[in-house]
C-alpha positions in Angstrom: -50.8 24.1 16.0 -51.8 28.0 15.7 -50.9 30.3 13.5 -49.9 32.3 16.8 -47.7 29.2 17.8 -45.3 29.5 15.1 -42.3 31.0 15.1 -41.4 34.0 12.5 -38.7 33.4 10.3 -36.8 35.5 12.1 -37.8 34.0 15.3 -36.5 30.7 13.9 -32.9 31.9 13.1 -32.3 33.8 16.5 -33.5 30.2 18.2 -30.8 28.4 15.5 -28.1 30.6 16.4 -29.0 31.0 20.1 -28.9 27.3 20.2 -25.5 27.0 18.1 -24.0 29.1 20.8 -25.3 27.2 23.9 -23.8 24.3 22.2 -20.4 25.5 21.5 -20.0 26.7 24.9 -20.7 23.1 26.3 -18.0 22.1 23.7 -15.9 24.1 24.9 -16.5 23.8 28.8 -16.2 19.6 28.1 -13.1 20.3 26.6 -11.7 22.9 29.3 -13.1 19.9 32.3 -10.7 17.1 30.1 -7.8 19.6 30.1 -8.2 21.1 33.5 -10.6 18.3 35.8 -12.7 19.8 39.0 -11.2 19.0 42.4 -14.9 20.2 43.6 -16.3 16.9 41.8 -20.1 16.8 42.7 -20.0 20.3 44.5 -22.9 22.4 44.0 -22.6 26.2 43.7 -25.7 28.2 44.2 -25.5 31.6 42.4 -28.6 34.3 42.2 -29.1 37.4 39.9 -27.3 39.5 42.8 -23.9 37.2 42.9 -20.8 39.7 42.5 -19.1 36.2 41.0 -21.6 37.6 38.1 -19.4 40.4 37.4 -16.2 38.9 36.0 -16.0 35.6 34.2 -12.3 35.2 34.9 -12.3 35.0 38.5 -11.9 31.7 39.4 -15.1 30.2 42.0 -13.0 29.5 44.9 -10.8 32.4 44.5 -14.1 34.6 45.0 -16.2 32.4 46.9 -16.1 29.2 49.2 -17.6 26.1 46.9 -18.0 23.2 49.7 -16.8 22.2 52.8 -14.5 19.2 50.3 -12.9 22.4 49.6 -12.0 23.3 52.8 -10.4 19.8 53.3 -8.7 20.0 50.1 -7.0 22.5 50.9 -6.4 21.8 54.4 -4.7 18.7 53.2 -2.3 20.5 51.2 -1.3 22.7 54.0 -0.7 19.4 56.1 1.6 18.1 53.2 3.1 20.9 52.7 4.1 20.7 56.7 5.3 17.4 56.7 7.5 18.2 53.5 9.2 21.0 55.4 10.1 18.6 58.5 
């Protein structure tokens, strides 16, 4: 390995802490998914530089956007349950 290869001391503790954050946030997220499981299991969600869902984290994905066509159905079947309910 270069000389140019190495990281700075200062280089070295940004990466540390930069990686102590990534890590906490996958804490947390796992912990959030155990508390609050996806109904969109296996959906995938394809989001660019552009994506207004960008703007605020606190809007929630299918509030803002559609996530899959399992969506659609989930939520179809709940309007169908909720029919029947009413009969």
């Amino acid at each position: 390995m270069s000389k140019e290869d190495k990281l700075t001391p200062e280089q070295e503790k940004e990466l540390i802490m930069l990686s102590a954050e990534i890590e906490a946030e996958a804490i947390a997220m796992r912990v959030d998914y155990e508390k609050h499981p996806s109904e969109e299991s296996g959906s995938i969600v394809y989001v660019n530089e552009l994506s207004t869902l960008l703007e605020d984290e606190d809007v929630k994905l299918g509030d803002k956007a559609l996530v899959s066509s399992s969506q659609i159905l989930a939520k179809e079947l709940k309007k169908q349950k909720k029919k029947k309910g009413d009969k």
